[in-house]
Each structure stands twice: as structure tokens, then as C-alpha cells.
Backbone and ligand atoms as CSV (ligand in chain L), in Angstrom:
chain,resi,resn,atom,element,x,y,z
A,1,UNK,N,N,156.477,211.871,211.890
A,1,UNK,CA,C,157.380,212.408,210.871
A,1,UNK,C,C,157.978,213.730,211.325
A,2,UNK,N,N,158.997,213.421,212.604
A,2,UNK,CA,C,159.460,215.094,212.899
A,2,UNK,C,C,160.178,215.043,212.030
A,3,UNK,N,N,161.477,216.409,212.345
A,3,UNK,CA,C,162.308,216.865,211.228
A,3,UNK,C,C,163.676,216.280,212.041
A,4,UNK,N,N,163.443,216.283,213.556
A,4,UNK,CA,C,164.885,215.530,213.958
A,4,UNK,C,C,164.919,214.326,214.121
A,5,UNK,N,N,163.932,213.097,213.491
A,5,UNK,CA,C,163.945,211.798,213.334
A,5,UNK,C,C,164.008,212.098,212.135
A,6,UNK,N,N,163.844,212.646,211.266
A,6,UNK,CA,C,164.316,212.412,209.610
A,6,UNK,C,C,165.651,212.906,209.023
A,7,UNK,N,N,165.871,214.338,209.868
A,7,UNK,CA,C,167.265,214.477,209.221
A,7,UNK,C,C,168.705,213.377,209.122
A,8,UNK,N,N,168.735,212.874,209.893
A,8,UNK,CA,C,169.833,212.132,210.388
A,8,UNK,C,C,170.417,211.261,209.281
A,9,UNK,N,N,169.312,210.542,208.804
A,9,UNK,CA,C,169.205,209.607,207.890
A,9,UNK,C,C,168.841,210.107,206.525
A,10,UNK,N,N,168.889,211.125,206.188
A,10,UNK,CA,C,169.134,211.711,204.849
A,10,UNK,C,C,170.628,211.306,204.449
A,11,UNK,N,N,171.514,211.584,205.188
A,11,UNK,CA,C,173.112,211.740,205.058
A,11,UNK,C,C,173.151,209.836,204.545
A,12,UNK,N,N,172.003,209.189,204.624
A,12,UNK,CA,C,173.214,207.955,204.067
A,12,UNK,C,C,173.357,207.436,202.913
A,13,UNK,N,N,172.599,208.209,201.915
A,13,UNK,CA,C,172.994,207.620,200.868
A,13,UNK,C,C,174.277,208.821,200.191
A,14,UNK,N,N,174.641,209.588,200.561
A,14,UNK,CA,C,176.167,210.116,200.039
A,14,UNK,C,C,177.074,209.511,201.137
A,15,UNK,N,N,176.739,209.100,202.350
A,15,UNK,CA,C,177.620,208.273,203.241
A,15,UNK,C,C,177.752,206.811,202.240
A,16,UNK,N,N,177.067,206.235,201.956
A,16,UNK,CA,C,177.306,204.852,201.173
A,16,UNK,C,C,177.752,205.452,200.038
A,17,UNK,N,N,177.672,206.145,199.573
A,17,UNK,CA,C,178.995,206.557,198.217
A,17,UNK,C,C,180.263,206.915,199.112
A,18,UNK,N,N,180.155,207.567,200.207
A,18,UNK,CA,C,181.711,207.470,200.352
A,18,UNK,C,C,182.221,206.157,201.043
A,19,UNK,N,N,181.716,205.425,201.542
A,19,UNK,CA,C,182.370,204.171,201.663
A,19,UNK,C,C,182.607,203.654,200.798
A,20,UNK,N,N,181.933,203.350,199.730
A,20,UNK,CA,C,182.395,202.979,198.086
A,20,UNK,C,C,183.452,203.554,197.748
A,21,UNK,N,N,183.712,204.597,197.829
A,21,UNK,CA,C,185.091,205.357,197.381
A,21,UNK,C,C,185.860,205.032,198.402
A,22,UNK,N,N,186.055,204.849,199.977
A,22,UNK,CA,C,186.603,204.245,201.178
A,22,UNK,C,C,187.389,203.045,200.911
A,23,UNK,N,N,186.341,202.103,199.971
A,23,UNK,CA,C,186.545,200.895,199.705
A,23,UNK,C,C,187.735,200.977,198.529
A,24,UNK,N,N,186.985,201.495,197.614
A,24,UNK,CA,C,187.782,201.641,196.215
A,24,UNK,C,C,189.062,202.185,195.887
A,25,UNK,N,N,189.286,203.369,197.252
A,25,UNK,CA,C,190.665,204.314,197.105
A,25,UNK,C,C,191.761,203.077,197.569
A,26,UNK,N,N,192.308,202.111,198.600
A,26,UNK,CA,C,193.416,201.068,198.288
A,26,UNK,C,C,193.589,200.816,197.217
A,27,UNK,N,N,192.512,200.326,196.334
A,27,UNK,CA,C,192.645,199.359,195.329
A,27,UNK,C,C,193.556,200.432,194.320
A,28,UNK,N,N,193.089,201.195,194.408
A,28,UNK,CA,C,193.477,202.578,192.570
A,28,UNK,C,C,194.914,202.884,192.739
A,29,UNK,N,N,195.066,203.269,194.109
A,29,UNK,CA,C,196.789,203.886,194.360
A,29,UNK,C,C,197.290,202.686,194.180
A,30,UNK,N,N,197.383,201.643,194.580
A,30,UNK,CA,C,198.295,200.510,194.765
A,30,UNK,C,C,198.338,200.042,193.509
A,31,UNK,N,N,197.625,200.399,192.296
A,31,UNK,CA,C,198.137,199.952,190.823
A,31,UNK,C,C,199.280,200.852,190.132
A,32,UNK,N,N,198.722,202.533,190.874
A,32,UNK,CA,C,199.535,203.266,190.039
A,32,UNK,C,C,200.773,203.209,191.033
A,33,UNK,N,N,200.734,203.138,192.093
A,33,UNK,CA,C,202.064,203.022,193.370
A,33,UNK,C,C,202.094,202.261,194.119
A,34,UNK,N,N,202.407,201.189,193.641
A,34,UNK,CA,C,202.626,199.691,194.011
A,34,UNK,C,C,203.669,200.004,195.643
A,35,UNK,N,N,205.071,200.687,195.472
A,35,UNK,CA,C,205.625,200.568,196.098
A,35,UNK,C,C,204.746,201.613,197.932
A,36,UNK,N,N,203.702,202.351,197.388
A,36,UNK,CA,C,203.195,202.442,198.885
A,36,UNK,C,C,202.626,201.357,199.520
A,37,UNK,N,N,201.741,200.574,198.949
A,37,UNK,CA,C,201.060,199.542,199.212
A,37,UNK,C,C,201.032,199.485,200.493
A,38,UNK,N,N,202.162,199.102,201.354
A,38,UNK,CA,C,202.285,198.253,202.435
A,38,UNK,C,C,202.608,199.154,203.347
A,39,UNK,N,N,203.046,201.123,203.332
A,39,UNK,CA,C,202.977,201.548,204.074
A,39,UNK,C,C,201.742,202.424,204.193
A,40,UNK,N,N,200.751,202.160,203.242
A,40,UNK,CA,C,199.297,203.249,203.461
A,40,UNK,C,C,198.340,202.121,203.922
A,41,UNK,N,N,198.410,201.078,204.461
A,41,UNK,CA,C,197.477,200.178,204.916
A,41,UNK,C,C,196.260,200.841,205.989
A,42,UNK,N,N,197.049,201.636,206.829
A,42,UNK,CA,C,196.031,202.024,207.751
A,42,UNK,C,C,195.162,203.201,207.190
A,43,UNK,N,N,195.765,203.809,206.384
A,43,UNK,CA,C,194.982,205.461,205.590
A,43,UNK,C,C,193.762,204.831,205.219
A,44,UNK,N,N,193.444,204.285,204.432
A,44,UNK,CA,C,192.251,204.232,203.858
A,44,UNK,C,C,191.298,203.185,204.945
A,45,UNK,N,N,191.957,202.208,205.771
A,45,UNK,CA,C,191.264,201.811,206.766
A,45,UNK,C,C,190.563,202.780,207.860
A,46,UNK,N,N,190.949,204.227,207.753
A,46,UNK,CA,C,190.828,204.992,209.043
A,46,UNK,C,C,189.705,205.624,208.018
A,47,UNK,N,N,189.462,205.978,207.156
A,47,UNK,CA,C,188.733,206.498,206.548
A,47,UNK,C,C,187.686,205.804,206.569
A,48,UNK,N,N,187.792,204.308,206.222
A,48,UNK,CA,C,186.407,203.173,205.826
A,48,UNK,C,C,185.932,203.275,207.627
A,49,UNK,N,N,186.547,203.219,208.914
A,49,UNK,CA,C,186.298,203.529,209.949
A,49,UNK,C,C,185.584,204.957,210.241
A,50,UNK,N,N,185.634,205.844,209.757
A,50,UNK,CA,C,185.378,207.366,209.701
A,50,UNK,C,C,183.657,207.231,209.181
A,51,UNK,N,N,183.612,206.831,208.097
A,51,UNK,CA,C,182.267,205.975,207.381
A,51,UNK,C,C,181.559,205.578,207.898
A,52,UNK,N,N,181.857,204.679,208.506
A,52,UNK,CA,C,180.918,203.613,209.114
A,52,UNK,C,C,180.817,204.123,210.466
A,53,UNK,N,N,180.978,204.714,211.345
A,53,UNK,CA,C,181.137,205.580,212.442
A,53,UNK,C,C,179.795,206.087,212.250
A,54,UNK,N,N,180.022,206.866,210.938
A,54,UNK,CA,C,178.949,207.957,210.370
A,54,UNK,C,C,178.026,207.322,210.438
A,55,UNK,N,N,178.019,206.328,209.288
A,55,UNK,CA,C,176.620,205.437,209.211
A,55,UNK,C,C,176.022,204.740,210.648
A,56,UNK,N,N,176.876,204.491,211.537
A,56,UNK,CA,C,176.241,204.068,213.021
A,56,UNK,C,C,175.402,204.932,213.559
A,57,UNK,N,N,176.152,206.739,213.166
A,57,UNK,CA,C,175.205,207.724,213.743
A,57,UNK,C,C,174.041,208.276,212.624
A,58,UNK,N,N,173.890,207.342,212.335
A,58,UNK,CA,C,172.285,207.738,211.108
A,58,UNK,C,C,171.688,206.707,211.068
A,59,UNK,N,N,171.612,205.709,212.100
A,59,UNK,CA,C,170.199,205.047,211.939
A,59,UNK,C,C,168.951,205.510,211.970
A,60,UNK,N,N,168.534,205.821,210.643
A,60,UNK,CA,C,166.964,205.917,210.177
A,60,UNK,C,C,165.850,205.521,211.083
A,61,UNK,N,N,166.285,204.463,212.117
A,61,UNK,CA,C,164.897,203.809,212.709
A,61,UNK,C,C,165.214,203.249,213.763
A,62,UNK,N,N,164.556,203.930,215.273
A,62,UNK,CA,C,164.799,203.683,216.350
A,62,UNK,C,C,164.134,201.712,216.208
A,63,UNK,N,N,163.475,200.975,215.365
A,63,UNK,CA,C,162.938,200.133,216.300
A,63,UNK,C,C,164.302,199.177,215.126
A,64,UNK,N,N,165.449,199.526,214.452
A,64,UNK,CA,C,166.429,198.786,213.807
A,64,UNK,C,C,167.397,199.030,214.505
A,65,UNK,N,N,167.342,197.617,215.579
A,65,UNK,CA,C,168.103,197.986,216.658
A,65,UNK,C,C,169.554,197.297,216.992
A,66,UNK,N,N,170.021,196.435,215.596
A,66,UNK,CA,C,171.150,196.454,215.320
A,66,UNK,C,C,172.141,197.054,214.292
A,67,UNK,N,N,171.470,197.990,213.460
A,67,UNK,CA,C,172.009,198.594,213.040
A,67,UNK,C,C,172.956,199.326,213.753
A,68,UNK,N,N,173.190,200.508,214.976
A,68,UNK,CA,C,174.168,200.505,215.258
A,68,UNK,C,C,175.465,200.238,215.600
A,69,UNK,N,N,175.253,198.298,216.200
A,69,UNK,CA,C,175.577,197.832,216.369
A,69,UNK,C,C,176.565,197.224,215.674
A,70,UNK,N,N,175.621,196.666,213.897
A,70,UNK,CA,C,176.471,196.329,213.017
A,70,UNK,C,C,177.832,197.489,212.486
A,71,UNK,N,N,177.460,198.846,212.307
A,71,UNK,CA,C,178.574,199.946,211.588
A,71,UNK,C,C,179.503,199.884,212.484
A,72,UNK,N,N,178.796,200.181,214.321
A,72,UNK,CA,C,180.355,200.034,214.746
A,72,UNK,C,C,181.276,199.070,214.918
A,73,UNK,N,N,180.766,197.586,215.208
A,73,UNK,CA,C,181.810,196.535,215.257
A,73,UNK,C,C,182.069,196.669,213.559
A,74,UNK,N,N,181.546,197.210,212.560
A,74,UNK,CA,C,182.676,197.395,210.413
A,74,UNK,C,C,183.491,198.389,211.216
A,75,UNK,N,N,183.557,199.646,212.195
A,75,UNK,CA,C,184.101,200.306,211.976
A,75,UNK,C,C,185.310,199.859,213.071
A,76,UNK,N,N,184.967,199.523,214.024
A,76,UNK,CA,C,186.356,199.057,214.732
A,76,UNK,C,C,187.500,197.692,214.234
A,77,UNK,N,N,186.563,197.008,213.277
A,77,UNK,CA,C,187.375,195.859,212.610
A,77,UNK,C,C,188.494,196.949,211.418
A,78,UNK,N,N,187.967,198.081,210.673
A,78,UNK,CA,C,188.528,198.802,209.913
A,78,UNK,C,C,189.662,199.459,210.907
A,79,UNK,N,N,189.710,200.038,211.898
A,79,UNK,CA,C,190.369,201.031,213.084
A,79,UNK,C,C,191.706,199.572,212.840
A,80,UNK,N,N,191.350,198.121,213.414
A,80,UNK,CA,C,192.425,197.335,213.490
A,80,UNK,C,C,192.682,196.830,211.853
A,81,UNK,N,N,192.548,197.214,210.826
A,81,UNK,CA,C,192.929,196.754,209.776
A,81,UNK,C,C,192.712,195.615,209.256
A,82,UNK,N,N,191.593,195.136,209.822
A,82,UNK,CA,C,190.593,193.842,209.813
A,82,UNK,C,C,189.640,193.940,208.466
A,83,UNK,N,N,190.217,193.936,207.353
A,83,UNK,CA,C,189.261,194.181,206.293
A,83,UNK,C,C,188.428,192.850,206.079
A,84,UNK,N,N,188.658,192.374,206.289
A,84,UNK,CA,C,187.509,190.810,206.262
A,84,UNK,C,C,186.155,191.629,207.426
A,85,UNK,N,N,186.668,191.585,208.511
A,85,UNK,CA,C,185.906,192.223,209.427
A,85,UNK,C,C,184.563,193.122,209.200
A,86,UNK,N,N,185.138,194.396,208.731
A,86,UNK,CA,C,184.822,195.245,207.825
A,86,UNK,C,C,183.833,195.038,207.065
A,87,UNK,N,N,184.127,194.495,206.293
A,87,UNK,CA,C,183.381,193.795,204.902
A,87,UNK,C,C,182.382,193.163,205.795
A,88,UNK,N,N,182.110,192.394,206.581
A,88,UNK,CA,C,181.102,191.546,207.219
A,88,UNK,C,C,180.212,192.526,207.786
A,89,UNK,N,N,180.385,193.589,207.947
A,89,UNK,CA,C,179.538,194.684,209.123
A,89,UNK,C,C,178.231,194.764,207.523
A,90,UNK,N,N,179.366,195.096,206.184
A,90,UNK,CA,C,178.587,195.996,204.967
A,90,UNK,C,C,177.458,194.434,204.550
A,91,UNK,N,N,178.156,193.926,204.822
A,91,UNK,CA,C,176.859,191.992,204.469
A,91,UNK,C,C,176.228,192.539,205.055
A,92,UNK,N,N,176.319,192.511,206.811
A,92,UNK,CA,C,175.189,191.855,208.313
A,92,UNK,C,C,174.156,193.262,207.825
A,93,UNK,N,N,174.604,194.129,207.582
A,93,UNK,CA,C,173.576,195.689,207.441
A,93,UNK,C,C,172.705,195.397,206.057
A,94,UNK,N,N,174.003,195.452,204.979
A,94,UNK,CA,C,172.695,195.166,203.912
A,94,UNK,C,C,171.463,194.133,203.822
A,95,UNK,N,N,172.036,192.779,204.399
A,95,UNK,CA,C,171.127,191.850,204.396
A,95,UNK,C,C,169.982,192.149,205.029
A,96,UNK,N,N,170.202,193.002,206.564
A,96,UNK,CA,C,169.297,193.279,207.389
A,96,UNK,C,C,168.107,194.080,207.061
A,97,UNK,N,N,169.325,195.285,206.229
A,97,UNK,CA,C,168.396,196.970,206.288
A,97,UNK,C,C,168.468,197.174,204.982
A,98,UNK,N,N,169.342,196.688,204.171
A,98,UNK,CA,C,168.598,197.726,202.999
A,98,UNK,C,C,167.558,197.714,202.344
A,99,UNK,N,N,167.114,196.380,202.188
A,99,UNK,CA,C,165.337,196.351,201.678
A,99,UNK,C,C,164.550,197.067,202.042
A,100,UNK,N,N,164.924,197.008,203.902
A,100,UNK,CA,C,164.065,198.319,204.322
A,100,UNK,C,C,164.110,199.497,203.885
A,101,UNK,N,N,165.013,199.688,204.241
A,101,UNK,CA,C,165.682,201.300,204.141
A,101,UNK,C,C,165.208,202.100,202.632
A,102,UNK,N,N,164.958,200.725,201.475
A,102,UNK,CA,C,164.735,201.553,200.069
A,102,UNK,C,C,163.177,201.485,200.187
A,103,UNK,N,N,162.477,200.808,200.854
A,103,UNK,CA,C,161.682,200.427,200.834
A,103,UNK,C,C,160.449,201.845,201.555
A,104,UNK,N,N,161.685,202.093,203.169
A,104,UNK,CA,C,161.191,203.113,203.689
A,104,UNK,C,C,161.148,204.694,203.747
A,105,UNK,N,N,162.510,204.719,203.415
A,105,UNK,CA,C,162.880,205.768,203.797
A,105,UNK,C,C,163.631,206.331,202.403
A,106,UNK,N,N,164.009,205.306,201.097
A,106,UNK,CA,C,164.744,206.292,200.283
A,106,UNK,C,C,164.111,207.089,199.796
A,107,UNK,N,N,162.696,207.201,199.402
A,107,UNK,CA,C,162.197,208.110,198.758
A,107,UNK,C,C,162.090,209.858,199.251
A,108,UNK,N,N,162.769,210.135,200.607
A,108,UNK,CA,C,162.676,211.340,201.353
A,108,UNK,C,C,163.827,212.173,200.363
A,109,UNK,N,N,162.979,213.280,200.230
A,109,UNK,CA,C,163.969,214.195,199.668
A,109,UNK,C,C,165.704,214.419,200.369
A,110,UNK,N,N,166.371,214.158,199.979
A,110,UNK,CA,C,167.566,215.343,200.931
A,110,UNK,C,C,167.484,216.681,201.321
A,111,UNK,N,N,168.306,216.630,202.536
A,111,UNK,CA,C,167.925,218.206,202.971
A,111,UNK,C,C,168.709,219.068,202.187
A,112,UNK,N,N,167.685,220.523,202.495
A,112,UNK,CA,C,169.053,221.516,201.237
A,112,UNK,C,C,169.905,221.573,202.149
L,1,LIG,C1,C,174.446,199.995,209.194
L,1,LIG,C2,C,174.000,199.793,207.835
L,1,LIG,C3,C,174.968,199.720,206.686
L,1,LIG,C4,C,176.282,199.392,206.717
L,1,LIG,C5,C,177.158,198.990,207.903
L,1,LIG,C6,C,176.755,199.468,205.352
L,1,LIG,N1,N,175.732,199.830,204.515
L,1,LIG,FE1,FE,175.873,200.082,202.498
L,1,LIG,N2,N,173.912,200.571,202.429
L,1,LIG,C7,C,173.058,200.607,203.509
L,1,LIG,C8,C,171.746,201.004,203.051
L,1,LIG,C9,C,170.530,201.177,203.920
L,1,LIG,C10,C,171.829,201.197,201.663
L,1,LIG,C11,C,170.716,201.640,200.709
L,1,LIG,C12,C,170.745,203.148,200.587
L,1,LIG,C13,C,169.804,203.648,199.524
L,1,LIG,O1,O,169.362,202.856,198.702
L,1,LIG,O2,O,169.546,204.865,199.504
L,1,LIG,C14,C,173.207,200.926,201.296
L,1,LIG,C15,C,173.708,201.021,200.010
L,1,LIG,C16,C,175.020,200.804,199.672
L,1,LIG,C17,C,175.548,200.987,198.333
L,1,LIG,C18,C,174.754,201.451,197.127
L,1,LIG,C19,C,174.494,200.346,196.170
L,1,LIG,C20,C,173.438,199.396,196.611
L,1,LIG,O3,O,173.714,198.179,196.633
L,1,LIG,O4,O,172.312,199.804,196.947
L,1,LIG,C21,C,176.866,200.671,198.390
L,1,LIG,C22,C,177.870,200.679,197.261
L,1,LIG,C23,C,177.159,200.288,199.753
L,1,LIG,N3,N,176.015,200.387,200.507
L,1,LIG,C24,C,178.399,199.892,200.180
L,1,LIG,C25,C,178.692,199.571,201.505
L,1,LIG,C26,C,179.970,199.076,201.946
L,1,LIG,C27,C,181.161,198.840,201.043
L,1,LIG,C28,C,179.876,198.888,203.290
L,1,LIG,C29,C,180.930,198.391,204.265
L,1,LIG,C30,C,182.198,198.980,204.259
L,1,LIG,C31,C,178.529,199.256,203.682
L,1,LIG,N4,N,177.843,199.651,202.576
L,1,LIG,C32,C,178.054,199.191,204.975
L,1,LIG,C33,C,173.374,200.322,204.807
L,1,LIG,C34,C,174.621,199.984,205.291
């Protein structure tokens, strides 16, 4: 239990709120401003890429050894505007890790 195998992985549960908001920000503008729609495609893709980047660099657990694997192929499918893509990284991880992850590691305080 050092402090530089634990910090890392504090950051992901406000990292998984901002991919939620990553996710959620297309959807909100494009009701109230329909007419950007089709030229902000890549903005919020570079962001959901920015995310998941993050989350690649906070794997919690050296022996979860596709987890890196999975954020960066969500985050380079997001970089090409591959939202199907994307979306498959947030399946292959949750299915994998999050049982673990609540299982193991959510109960650690955050750092101040
Ligand atoms: C590499 C792993 C990984 C990837 C990729 C990933 N997540 Fe997660 N996600 C987690 C883990 C672990 C948790 C549980 C965190 C906790 O409970 O503190 C979580 C929790 C969440 C939550 C909180 C609600 C819940 O079901 O527990 C949301 C929302 C979420 N993820 C959305 C996404 C979305 C959207 C994507 C894809 C764009 C994504 N995640 C990609 C690992 C990942």
C-alpha cells in the first residue's frame, strides 16, 4: 500500500464523471443549437479522447493488464470520431473492471 501505487487511481472516479459529462455535452448543445451539430462533431470527441487518455493513465492495478489497453484504443476511436468505437472501450472496461475496482479500491479516501 505505497502512496505512488495509490495516488494515481484516486483521480477516477471524478475522471468517470467527466466522461459522463464528455458523453452528455453533444447531446445538450445540439437541442438548444441544432444548427452547430455537424460542425462541433470533433469538440466533444477530443474531449471524450482527453478522458479516456486520463483513465488509461490511472490504472489502479498493475496485474489489470488490459485496462490500458482498453481506454486507449475508447480514446483513439474518439480522436477519429468513431463513437460506436468509443462506447465499446466504456463496455470492454466496465465489464472487465468495475466490479473490481468497487470492490477494491473504491473505498480509498481521495487525496486532499
Ligand atoms: C479503463 C476502464 C474504464 C473505461 C475505459 C471507462 N470506464 Fe467508466 N468506470 C470505470 C470504473 C472502474 C468505474 C467505477 C468507479 C467507481 O465506482 O468509483 C466506472 C464508472 C463509471 C460511471 C459511474 C456509474 C457507474 O456505473 O458506476 C460512469 C457514468 C462511467 N463509468 C461512464 C463511462 C463512459 C461513458 C465510458 C466511455 C466513454 C467509460 N466509463 C469508460 C472504468 C472505466
Amino acid at each position: 500500500m505505497s502512496t505512488s501505487r495509490t495516488s494515481p487511481f484516486l483521480f477516477l472516479a471524478p475522471v468517470a464523471v467527466g466522461i459522463a459529462l464528455a458523453i452528455a455535452a453533444p447531446f445538450v448543445p445540439r437541442v438548444a443549437h441544432a444548427d452547430d451539430a455537424c460542425g462541433t462533431k470533433a469538440n466533444p470527441n477530443a474531449g471524450l479522447a482527453a478522458a479516456l487518455d486520463k483513465v488509461a493513465a490511472t490504472n489502479p492495478d498493475p496485474s489489470w493488464t488490459t485496462w490500458t489497453t482498453i481506454a486507449k484504443q475508447g480514446a483513439d476511436a474518439a480522436r477519429k470520431g468513431d463513437v460506436a468505437g468509443a462506447k465499446a472501450s466504456c463496455k470492454g472496461c466496465h465489464d472487465g473492471y468495475k466490479a473490481k475496482y468497487k470492490a477494491q479500491y473504491r473505498m480509498k479516501a481521495p487525496p486532499k
